[in-house]
C-alpha positions in Angstrom: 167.5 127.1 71.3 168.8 128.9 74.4 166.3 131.5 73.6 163.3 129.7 73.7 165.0 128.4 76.7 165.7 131.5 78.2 161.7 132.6 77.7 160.2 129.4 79.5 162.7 130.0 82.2 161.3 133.5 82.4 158.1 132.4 82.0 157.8 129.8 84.7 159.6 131.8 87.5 156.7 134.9 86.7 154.0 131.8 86.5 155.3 130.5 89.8 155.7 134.0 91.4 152.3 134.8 90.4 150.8 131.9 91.8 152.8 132.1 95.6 150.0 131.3 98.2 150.0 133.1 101.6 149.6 130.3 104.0 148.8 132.2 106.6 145.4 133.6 105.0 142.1 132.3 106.4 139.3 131.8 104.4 135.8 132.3 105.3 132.2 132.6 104.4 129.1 134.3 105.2 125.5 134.7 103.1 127.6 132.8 99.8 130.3 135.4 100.1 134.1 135.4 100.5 135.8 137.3 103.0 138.8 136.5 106.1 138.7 135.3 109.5 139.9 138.1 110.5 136.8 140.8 109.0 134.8 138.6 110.7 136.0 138.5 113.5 136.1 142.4 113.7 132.4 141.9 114.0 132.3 139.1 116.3 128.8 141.3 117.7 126.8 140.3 114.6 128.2 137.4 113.2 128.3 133.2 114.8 130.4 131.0 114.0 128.2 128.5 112.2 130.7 125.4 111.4 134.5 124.8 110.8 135.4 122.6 107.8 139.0 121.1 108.2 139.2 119.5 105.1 137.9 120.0 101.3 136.0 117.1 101.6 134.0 117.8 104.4 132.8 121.1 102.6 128.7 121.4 101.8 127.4 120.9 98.7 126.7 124.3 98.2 130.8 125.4 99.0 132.3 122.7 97.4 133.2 124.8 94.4 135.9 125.9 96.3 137.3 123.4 97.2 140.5 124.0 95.6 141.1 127.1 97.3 140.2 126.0 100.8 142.4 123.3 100.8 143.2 123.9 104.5 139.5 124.0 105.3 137.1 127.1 106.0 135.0 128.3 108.8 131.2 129.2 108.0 129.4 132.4 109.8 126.1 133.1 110.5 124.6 137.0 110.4 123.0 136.7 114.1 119.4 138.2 113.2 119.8 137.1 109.2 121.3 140.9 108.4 124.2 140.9 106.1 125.9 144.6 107.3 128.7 143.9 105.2 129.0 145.1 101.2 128.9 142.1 98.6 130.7 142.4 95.0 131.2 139.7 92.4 135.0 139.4 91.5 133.7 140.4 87.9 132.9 143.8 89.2 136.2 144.6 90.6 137.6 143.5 87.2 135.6 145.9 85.8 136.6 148.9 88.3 140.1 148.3 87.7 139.3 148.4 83.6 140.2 144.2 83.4 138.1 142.6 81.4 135.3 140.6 83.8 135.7 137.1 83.1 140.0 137.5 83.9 140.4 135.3 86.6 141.3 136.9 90.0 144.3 135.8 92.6 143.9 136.2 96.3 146.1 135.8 98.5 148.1 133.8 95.7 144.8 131.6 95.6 143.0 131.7 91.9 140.1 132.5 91.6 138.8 131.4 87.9 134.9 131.9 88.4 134.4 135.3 88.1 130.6 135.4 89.5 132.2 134.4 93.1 131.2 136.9 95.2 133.5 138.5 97.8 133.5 141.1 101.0 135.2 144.1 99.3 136.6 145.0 102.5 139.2 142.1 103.1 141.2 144.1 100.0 144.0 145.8 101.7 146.2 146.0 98.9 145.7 145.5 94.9 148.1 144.5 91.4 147.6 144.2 88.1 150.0 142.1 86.7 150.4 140.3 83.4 149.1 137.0 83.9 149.7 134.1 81.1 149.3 137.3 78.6 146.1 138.5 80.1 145.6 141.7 82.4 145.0 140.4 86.2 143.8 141.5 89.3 145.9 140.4 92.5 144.4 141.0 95.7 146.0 141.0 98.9 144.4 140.8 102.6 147.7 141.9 104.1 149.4 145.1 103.9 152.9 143.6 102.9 
């Protein structure tokens, strides 16, 4: 009995661990695509601000899929002439490049991402882990240096 004890302590302390959200990230979209307040804003000179959502429920239609991950809202940019400069890659394709299998769900930031078709700005990935997840190989991204 302590044993299996023992394991679902072990267990949920790496499940919570894994699963430690960074508060301080900031979410944002442009063209359908993931990426940070803060890449954007390195390119303030081609990007607009288009709309701030401060809550889930206020999200479009066409965002509300991620809802769950912007729970503290999300700001929406606008390429200024309609040019995306930016490199787009599905979170299935980074699997790949880091020999995961594609349809392993990805964390960001400590935020899950379980749809593997969403499409993100490579370049908010300042650091990457792969860690054992609930038995599975999975990809940790982090927009952060620490």
């Amino acid at each position: 009995m302590k044993k299996l004890l023992y394991s679902f302590l072990i267990l949920s302390s790496a499940t919570l661990f894994a699963q430690q959200k960074n508060p301080a990230v900031k979410f944002a979209v442009a063209d359908n695509a993931i990426g940070t307040v803060e890449l954007f804003n390195t390119r303030k000179n081609v990007l607009q601000v288009s709309k701030v959502y401060n809550t889930p429920a206020s999200l479009p239609q066409s965002l509300k899929k991620y809802s769950s991950v912007f729970t503290k809202g999300l700001t929406e940019y606008k390429f200024k002439n309609g040019e995306n400069i930016f490199d787009r890659m599905p979170l299935s394709d980074i699997n790949v490049q880091y020999k995961i299998p594609a349809n392993n769900p990805v964390f960001i930031d400590g935020y899950e991402f379980t749809d593997t078709s969403t499409v993100i700005y490579p370049e908010i990935k300042k650091r990457t882990e792969t860690k054992d997840y609930n038995g599975k190989k999975t990809l940790f991204i982090y927009t952060t240096e620490n």
